[in-house]
C-alpha positions in Angstrom: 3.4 -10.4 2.2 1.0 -12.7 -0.1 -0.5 -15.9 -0.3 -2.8 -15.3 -3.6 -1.5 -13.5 -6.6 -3.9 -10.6 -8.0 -5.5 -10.9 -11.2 -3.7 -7.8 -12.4 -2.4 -4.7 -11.6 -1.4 -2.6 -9.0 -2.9 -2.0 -5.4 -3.6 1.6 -4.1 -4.4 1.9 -0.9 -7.2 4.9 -0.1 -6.0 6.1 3.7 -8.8 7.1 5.1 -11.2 7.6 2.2 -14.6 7.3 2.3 -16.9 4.6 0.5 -18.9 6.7 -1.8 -15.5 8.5 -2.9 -13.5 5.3 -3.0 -16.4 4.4 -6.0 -16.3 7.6 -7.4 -12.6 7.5 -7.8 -12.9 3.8 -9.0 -15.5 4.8 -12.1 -13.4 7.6 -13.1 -9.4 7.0 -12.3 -8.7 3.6 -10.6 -10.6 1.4 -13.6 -9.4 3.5 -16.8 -5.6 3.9 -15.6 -5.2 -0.1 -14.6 -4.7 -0.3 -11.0 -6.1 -3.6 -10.0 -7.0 -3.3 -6.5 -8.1 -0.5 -4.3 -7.3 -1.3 -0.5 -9.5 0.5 2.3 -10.3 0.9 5.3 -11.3 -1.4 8.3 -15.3 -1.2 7.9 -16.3 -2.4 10.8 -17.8 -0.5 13.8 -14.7 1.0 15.9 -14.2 3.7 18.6 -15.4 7.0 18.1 -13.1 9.9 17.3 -11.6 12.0 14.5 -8.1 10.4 14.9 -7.1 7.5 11.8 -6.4 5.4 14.2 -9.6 4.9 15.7 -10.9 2.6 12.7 -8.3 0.0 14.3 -10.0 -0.8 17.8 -13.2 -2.6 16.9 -16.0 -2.5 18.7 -18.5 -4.6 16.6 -18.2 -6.4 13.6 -21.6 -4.2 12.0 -20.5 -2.8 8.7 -21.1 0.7 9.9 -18.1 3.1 10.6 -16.8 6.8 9.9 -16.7 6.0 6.3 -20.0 4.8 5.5 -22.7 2.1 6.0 -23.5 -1.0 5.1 -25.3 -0.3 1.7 -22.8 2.3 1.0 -19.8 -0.4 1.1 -21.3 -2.8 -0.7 -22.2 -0.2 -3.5 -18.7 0.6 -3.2 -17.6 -2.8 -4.1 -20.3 -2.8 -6.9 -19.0 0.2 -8.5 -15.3 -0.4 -8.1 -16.0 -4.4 -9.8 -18.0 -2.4 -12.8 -14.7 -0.7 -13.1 -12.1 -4.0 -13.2 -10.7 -2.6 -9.4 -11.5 -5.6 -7.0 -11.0 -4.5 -3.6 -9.2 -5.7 -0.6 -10.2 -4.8 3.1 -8.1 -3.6 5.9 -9.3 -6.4 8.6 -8.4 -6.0 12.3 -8.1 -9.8 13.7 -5.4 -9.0 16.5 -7.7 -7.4 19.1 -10.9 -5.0 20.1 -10.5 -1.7 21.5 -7.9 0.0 24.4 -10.8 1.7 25.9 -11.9 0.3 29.2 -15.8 1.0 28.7 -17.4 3.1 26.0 -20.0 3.3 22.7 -19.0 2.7 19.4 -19.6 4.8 16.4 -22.9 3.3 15.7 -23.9 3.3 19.1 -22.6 -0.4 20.8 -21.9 0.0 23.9 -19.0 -2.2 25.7 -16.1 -3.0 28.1 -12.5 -3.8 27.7 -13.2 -7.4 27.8 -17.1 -7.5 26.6 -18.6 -7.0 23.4 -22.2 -7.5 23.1 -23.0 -10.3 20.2 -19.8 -11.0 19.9 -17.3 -11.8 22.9 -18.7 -13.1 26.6 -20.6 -11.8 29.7 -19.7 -9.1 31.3 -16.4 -9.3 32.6 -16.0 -8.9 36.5 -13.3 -5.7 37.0 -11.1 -8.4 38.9 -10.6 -10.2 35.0 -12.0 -13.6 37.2 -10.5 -16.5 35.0 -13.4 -18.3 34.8 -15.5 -15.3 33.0 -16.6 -16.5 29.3 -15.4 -12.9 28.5 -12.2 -13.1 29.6 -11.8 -16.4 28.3 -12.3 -14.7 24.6 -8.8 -12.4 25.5 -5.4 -13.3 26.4 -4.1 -11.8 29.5 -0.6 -11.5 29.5 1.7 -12.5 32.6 4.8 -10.4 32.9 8.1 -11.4 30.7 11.3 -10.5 33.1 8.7 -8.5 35.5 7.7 -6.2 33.2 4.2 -6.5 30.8 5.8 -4.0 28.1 6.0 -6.1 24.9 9.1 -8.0 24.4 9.7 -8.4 20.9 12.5 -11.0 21.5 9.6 -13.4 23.0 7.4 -14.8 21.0 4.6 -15.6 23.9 5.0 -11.8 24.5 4.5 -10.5 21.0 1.6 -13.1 20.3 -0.2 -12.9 23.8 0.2 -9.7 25.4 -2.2 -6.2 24.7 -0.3 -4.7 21.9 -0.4 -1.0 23.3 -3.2 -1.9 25.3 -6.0 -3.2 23.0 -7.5 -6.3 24.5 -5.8 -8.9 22.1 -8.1 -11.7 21.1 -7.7 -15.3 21.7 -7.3 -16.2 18.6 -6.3 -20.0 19.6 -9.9 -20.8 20.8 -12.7 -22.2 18.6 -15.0 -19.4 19.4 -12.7 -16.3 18.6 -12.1 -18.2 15.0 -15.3 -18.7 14.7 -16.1 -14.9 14.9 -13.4 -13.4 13.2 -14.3 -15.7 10.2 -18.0 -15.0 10.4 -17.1 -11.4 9.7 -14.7 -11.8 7.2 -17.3 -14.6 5.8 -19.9 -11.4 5.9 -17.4 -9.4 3.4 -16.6 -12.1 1.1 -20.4 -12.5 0.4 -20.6 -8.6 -0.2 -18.2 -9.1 -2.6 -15.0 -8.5 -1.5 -12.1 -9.3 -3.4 -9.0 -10.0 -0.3 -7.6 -9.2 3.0 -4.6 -6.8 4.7 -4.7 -8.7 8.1 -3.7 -6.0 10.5 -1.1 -6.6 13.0 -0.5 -10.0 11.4 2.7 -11.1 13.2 0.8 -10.2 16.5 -1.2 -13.5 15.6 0.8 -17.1 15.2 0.4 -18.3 11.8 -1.4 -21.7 13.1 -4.1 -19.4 14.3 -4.5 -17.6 10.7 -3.9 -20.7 8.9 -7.1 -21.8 10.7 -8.9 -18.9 10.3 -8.7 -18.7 6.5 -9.4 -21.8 6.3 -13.0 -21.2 7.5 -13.8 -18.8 5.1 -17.0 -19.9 2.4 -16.2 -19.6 -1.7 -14.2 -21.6 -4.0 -12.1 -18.5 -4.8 -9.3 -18.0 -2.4 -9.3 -14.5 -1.6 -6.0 -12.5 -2.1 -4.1 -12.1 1.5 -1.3 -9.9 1.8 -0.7 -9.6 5.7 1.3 -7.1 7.9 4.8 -8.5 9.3 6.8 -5.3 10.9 10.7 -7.1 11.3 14.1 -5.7 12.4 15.8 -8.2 11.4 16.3 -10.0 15.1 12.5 -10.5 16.5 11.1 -13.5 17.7 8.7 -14.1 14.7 10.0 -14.0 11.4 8.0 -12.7 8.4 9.0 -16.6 6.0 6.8 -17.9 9.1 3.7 -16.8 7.3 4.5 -17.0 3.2 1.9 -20.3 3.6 -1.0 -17.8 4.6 0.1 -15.4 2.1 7.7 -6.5 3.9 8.5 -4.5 6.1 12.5 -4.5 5.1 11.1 -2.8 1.9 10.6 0.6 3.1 13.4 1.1 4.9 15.9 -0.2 2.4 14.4 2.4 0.1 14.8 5.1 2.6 18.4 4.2 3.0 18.9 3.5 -0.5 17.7 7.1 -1.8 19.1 9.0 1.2 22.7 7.7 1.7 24.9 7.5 -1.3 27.5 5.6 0.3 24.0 2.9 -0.1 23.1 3.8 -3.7 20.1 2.6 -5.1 22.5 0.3 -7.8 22.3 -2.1 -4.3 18.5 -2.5 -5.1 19.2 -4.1 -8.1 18.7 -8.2 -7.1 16.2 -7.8 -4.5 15.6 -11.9 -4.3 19.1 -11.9 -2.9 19.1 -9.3 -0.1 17.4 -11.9 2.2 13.6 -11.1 2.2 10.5 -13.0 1.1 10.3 -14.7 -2.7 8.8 -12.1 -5.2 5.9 -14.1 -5.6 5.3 -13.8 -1.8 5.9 -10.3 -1.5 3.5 -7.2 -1.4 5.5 -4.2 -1.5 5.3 -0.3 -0.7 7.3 2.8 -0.1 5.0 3.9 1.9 2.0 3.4 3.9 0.0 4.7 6.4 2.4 3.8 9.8 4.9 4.4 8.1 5.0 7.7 6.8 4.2 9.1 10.4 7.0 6.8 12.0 9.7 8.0 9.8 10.6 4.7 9.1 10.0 5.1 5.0 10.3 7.6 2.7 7.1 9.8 2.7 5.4 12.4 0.5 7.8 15.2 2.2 11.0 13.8 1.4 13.8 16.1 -0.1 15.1 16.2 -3.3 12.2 13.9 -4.9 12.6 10.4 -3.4 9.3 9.9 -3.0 8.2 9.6 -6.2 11.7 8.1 -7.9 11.4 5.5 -5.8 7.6 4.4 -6.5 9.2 4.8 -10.2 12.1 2.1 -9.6 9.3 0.1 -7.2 7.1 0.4 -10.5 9.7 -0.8 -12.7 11.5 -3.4 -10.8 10.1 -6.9 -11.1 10.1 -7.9 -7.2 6.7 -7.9 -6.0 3.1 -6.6 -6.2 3.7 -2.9 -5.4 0.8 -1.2 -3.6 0.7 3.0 -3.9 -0.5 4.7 -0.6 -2.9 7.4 -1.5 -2.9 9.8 1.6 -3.2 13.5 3.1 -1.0 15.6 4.5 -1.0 16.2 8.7 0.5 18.4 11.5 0.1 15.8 13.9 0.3 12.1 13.7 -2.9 11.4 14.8 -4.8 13.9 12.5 -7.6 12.3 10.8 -8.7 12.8 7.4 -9.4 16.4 5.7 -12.5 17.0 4.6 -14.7 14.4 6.9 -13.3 11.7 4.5 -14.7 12.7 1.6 -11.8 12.1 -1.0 -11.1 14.2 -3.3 -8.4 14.8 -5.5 -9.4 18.7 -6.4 -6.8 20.8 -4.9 -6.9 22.5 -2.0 -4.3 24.4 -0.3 -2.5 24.2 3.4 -1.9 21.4 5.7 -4.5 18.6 6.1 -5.3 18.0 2.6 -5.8 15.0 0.5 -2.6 14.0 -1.8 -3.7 12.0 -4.1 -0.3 10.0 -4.5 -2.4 7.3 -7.0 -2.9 10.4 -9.5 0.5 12.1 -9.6 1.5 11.3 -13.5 4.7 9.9 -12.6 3.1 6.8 -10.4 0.0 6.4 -12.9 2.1 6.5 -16.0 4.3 3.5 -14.3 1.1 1.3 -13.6 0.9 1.2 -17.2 4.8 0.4 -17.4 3.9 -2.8 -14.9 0.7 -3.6 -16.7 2.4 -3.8 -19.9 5.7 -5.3 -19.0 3.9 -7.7 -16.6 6.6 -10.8 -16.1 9.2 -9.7 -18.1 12.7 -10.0 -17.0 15.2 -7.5 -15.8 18.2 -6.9 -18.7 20.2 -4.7 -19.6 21.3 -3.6 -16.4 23.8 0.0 -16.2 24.8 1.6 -13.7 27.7 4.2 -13.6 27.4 5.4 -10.3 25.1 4.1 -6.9 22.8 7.0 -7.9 22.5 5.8 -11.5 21.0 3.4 -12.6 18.9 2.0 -15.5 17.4 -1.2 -16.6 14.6 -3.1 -19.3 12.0 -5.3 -18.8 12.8 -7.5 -21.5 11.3 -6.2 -25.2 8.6 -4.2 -23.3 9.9 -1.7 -21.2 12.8 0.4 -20.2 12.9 2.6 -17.2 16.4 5.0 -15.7 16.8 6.9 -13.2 18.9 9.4 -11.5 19.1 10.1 -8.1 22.1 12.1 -8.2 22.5 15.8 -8.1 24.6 15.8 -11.6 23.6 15.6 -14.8 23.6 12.1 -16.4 23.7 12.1 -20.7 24.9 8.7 -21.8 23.4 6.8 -25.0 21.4 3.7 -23.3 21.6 0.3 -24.9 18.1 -1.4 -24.5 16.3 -4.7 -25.9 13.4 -2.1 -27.2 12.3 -2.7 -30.7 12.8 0.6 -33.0 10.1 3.4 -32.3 9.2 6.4 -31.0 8.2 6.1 -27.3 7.3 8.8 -24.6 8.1 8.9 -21.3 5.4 7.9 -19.0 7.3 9.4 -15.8 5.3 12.7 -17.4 3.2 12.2 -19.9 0.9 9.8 -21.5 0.3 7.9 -25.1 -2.5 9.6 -27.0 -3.6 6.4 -29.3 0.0 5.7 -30.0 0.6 8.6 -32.0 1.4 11.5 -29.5 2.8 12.2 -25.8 1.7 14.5 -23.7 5.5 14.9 -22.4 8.7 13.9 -23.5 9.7 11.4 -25.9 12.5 9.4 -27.1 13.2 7.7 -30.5 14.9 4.1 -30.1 17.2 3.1 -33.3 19.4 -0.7 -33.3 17.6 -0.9 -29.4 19.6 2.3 -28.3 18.8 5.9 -28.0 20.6 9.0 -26.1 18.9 11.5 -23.5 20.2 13.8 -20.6 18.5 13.1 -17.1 19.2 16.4 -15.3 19.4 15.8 -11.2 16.8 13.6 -9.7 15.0 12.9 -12.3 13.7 9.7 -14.2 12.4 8.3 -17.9 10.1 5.5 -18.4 8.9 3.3 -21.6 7.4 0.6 -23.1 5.9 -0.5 -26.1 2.7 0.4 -24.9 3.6 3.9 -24.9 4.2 4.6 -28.5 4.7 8.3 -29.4 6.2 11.4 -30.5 5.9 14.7 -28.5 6.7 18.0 -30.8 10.3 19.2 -30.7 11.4 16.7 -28.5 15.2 17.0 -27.3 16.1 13.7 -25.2 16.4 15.9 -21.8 14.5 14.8 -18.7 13.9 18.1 -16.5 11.3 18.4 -13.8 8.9 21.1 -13.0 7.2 21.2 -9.4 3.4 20.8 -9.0 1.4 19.1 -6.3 -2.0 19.8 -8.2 -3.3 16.4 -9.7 -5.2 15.6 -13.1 -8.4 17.3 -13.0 -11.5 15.1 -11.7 -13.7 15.9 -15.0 -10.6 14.7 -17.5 -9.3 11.3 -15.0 -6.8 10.2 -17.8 -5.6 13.3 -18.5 -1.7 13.5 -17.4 -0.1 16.8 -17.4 3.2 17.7 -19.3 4.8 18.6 -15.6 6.2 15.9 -13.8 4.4 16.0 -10.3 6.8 15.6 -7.2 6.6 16.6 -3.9 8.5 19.7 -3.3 11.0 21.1 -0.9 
């Protein structure tokens, strides 16, 4: 969820990238094909080890982690601003680290309940009460006899070690104070906004106050994570006032289970979650995708990527694209030691590049260019079938069914020739790089062969050569080429098998 609206555009989220690649990929994709945010990595110094999970136990707030330093991030930020990508930080607030003693990546050394310049003495082994470190950490007392987290009890979600990581006191003066001092510390590099880890694991009171310490006249953009089944304790409207987890896994259902159809995705205010305005969307990030709670980028019969097209087109929500690598195991750090690239490379562990495939970037320049514009012109003929426009400036179908669908589709497009962004490109409004479709008296007929989708908008003015109407699909995992970032090839790019 959200507090602050972006400026513009779309958020990607770089799993696990590096800094000097995040800039890289800022200068020469990121800026020129209109995403608006890129979201990273927590920065701070954490655990050591390969694993992606290690950036999530702090150890120090030092700017100094696997994926850069200091001067590295904030050339990163530099870079990314030159481009018109502000950027948003992954901030751990929750807790420290589940390690009992240990040195951090940049060389701090600590316990499970003392962090040197940051939280208390050293804490006795016996926790004593009276310990200024221990005083920094909530220690939980058993709900019904047992200290597993009860997610039915508030006090239990909020105060307890969420799978062991010493969880902050948040509620004290002190642990505020910190937590804002380093976020204060990123705002002056030039940050842009905050993903507040493990949000619901804080009460909203205790975030309120936090953000409220923060230095600048520009309130920075918050979006904030809110896991919810639907019968917890805390509920995700608790904390719309500091800034959707139901998203996901609607989607999943939605495109896997045609007795759900995605024709029920159509009025998303009304199925019971946050206000569009409050809401920052994804099919997919980094949890996830390894929980099998979303869709993710192996998902049959192309899913994945027809759904970032109907999360792309639909007007609930900022949408933000995960941008990740492929694993064996769920703990499998990044390829490559970080270093993104989007070059391919073959086998498991290798980046994706989810932000490049065509279909996604052509649809962040279907959102950019329909921006606020309403839904209309809603059809659907079957739960697998749908399509709709956004207003005079966009018109997106799709077909998630495993027949063909050729119909003649009424629209509120003025007269043109458009392409279809889903795969290919406008070349200076007078040629596509893929197919393209000619609108006459706002209608115009094409054939969507099985699981396959069209996209336009009057931003994507066209003709491709010998055009016929028909949406097909070609399998091919390779991305744009790195030396040509705005090139988008004639195949549509899904995930196969």
């Amino acid at each position: 969820m959200r507090r602050t609206t972006p400026t513009a555009g779309v958020i990607t989220q770089m799993f696990q990238w590096s800094w000097t690649s995040i800039a890289q990929e800022c200068t020469n994709f990121l800026g020129p094909t209109g995403y608006g945010y890129v979201q990273v990595s927590p920065p701070m110094e954490h655990i050591v080890g390969d694993q992606w999970w290690t950036d999530y136990q702090p150890v120090s707030y030092n700017l100094t982690s696997k994926h850069g330093t200091r001067d590295e991030f904030a050339s990163m930020i530099q870079q990314c601003h030159d481009a018109d990508v502000q950027v948003v930080v992954d901030a751990v607030f929750n807790h420290m680290t589940a390690q009992q003693n240990g040195t951090g990546i940049a060389g701090t050394k600590f316990t499970h309940y003392f962090y040197p310049g940051n939280y208390g003495y050293q804490a006795s082994i016996y926790l004593d009460p009276n310990s200024l470190a221990t005083q920094n950490f909530h220690h939980c007392p058993p709900v019904n006899g047992s200290y597993a987290m009860d997610f039915n009890n508030r006090t239990s979600v909020q105060e307890c070690e969420l799978l062991g990581l010493a969880d902050l006191a948040t509620e004290t003066a002190y642990v505020r104070s910190r937590l804002a001092a380093y976020a204060n510390d990123l705002l002056s590099l030039g940050v842009d906004g905050f993903r507040l880890d493990a949000a619901k694991h804080i009460s909203t009171g205790d975030i309120t106050n936090i953000l409220s310490r923060l230095n600048g006249t520009k309130r920075p953009y918050i979006t904030q994570e809110i896991t919810y089944d639907g019968a917890e304790a805390v509920r995700p409207s608790e904390y719309v006032q500091n800034g959707m987890f139901q998203y996901p896994l609607a989607f999943l259902q939605a495109f896997s289970n045609d007795s759900v159809g995605i024709s029920s995705l159509r009025d998303m205010d009304s199925l019971g979650w946050v206000p569009s305005w409050d809401a920052n969307i994804f099919i997919a990030n980094h949890d996830t995708e390894r929980s099998g709670t979303s869709l993710n980028y192996s998902s049959p019969a192309n899913t994945y990527v027809l759904a970032h097209v109907l999360s792309l087109a639909h007007p609930y929500g900022r949408p933000t694209v995960l941008s990740s690598y492929s694993f064996n195991s769920t703990d499998d750090g990044a390829p490559m030691d970080g270093q993104g690239t989007c070059q391919l490379t073959s086998g498991a562990n290798r980046w994706l590049c989810q932000h490049r495939w065509p279909a996604i970037a052509g649809m962040v320049g279907f959102r950019n260019n329909v921006q606020n514009m309403s839904l209309t012109n809603w059809a659907s003929p079957s739960p697998q079938q749908i399509a709709f426009g956004r207003g005079r400036a966009g018109y997106a179908a799709i077909n998630n069914a495993d027949t063909h669908w050729r119909t003649q589709f009424n629209t509120s497009l003025p007269d043109g020739h458009y392409c279809n962004v889903v795969d290919g490109v406008s070349l200076g409004g007078v040629s596509c790089t893929g197919s393209s479709f000619i609108v006459q008296n706002e209608v115009f007929t094409a054939t969507l062969y099985p699981r396959t989708a069209l996209a336009m908008h009057t931003g994507s003015l066209g003709s491709a050569p010998g055009a016929s109407g028909n949406v097909s699909l070609t399998f091919d995992l390779s991305p744009p080429p790195v030396d040509d970032p705005l090139e988008v090839r004639q195949r549509l790019v899904f995930p196969c098998c």
